[in-house]
Z-matrix of the N, CA and C atoms (Angstrom, degrees):
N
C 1 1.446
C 2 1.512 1 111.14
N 3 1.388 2 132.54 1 -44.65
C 4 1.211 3 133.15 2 160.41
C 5 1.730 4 111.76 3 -32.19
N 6 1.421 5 124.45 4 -50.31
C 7 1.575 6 70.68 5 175.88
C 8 1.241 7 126.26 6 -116.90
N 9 1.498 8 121.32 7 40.83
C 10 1.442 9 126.86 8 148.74
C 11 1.566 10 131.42 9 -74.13
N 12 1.799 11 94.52 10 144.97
C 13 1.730 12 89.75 11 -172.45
C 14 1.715 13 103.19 12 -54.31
N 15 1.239 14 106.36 13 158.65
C 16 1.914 15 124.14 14 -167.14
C 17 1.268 16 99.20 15 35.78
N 18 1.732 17 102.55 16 78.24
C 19 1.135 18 110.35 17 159.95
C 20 1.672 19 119.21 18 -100.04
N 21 1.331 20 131.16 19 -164.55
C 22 1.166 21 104.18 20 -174.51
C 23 1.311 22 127.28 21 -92.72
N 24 1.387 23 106.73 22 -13.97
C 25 1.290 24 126.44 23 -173.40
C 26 2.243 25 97.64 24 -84.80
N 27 1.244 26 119.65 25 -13.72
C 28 1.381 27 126.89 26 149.68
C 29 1.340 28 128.93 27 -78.51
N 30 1.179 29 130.19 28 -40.24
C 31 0.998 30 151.16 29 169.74
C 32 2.076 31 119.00 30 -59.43
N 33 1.378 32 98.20 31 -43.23
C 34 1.611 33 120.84 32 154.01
C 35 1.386 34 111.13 33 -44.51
N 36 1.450 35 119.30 34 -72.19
C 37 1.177 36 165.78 35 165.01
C 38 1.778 37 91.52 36 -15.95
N 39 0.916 38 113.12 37 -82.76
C 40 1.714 39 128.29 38 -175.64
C 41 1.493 40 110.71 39 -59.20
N 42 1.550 41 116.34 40 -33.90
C 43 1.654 42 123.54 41 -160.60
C 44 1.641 43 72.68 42 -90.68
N 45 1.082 44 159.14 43 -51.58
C 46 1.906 45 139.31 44 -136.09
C 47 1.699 46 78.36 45 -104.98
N 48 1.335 47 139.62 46 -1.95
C 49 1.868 48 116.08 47 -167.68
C 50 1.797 49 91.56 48 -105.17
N 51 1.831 50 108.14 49 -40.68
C 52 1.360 51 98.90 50 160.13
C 53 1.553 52 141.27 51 -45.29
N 54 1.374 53 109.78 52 -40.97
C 55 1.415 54 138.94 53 -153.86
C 56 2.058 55 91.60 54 -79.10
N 57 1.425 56 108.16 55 -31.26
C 58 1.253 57 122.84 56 -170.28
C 59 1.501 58 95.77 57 -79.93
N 60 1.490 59 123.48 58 -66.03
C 61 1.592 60 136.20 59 169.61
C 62 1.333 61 94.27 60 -23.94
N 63 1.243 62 114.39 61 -68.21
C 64 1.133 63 112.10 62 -158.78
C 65 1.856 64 117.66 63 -76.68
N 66 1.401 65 124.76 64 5.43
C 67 1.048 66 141.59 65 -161.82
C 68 2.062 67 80.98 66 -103.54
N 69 1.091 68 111.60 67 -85.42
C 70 1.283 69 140.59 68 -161.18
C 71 1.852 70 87.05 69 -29.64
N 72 1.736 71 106.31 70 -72.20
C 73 1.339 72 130.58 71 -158.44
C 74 2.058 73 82.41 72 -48.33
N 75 1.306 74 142.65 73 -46.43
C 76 1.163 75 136.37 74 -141.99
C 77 1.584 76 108.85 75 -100.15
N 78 1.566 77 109.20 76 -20.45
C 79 1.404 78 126.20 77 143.49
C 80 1.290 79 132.35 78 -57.24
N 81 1.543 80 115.21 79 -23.16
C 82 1.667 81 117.85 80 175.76
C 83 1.687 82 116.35 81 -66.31
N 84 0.814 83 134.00 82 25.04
C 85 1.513 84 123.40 83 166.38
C 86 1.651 85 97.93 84 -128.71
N 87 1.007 86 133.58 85 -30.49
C 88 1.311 87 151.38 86 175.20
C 89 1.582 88 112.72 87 -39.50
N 90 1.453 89 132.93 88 102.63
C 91 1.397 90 133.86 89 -174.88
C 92 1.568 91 94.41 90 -66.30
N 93 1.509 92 103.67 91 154.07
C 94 1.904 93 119.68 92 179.48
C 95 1.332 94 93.06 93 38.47
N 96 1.000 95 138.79 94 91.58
C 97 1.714 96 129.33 95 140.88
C 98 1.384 97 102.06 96 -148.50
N 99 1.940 98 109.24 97 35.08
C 100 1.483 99 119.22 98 175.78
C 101 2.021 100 100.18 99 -76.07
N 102 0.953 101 121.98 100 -39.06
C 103 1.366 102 116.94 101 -175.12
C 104 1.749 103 109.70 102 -65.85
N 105 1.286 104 86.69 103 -52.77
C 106 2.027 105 98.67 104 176.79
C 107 1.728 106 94.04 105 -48.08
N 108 1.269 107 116.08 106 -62.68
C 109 1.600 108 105.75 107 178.55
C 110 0.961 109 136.69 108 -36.65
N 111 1.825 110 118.76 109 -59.13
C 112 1.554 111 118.05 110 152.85
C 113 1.341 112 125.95 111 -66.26
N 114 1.111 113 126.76 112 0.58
C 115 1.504 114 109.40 113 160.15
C 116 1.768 115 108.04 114 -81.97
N 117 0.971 116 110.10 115 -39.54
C 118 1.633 117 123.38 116 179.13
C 119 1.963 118 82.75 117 -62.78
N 120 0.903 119 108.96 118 -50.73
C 121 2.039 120 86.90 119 -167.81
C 122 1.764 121 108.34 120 -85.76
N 123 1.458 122 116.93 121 15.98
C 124 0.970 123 125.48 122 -171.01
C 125 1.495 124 100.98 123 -103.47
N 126 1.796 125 114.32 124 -37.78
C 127 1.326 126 126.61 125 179.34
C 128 1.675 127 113.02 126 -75.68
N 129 1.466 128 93.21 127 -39.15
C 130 1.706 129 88.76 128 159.27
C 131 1.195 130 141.92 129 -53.15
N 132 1.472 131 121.08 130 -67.29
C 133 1.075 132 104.25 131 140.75
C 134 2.014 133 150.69 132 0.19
N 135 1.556 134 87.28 133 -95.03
C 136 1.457 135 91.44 134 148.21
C 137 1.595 136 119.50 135 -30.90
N 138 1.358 137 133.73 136 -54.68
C 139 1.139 138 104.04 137 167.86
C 140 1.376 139 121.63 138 -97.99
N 141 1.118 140 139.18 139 32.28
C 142 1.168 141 142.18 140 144.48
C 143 2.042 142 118.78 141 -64.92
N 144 1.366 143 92.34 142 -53.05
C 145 1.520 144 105.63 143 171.19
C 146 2.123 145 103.42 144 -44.27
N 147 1.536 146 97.36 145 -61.98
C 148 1.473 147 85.79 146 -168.41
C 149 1.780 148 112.89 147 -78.85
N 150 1.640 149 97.58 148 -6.26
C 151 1.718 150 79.88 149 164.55
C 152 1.821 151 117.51 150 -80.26
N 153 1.204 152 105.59 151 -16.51
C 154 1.502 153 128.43 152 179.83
C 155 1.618 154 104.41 153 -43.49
N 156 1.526 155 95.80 154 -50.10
C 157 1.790 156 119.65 155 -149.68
C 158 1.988 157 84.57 156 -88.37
N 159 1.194 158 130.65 157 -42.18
C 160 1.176 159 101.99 158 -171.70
C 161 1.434 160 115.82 159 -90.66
N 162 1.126 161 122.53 160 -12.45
C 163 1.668 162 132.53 161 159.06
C 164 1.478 163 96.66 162 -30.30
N 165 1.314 164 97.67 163 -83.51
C 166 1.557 165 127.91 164 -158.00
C 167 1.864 166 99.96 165 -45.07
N 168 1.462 167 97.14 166 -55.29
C 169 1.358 168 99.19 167 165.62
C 170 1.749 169 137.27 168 -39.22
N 171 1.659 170 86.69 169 -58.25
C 172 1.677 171 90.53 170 -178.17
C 173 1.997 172 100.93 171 -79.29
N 174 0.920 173 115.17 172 -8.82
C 175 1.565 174 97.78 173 -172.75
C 176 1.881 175 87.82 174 -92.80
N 177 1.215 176 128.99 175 -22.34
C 178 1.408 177 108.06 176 162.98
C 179 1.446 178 112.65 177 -59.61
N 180 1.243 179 131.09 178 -25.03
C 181 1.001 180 128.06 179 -160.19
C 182 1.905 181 122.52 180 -100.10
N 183 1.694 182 95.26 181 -8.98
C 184 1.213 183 113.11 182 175.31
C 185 1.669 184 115.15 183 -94.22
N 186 1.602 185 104.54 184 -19.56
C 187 1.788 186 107.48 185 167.73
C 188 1.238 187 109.21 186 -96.93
């Protein structure tokens, strides 16, 4: 299953970048929790990059 597209290790990938969305979005009324925010959009990121890398990966792996 690893290396098909929505694999699980992608699928992971999306459930911890939501879980963050949804961290950030529940912080917006919240006074000073601008730093807590960018670190939370800093971790996103970060996993955006490694969902980036296994895309790229499994579609090498599907041609």
């Amino acid at each position: 299953m690893s290396s098909e597209a929505g694999s699980t290790q992608c699928r992971g990938l999306i459930e911890a970048k939501e879980s963050i969305i949804n961290a950030v979005n529940s912080l917006g009324a919240i006074e000073n929790s601008e730093s807590i925010k960018k670190s939370l959009f800093d971790i996103y990121n970060e996993l955006e990059q490694l969902h980036e890398s296994r895309r790229i990966k499994e579609s090498r792996n599907h041609n």
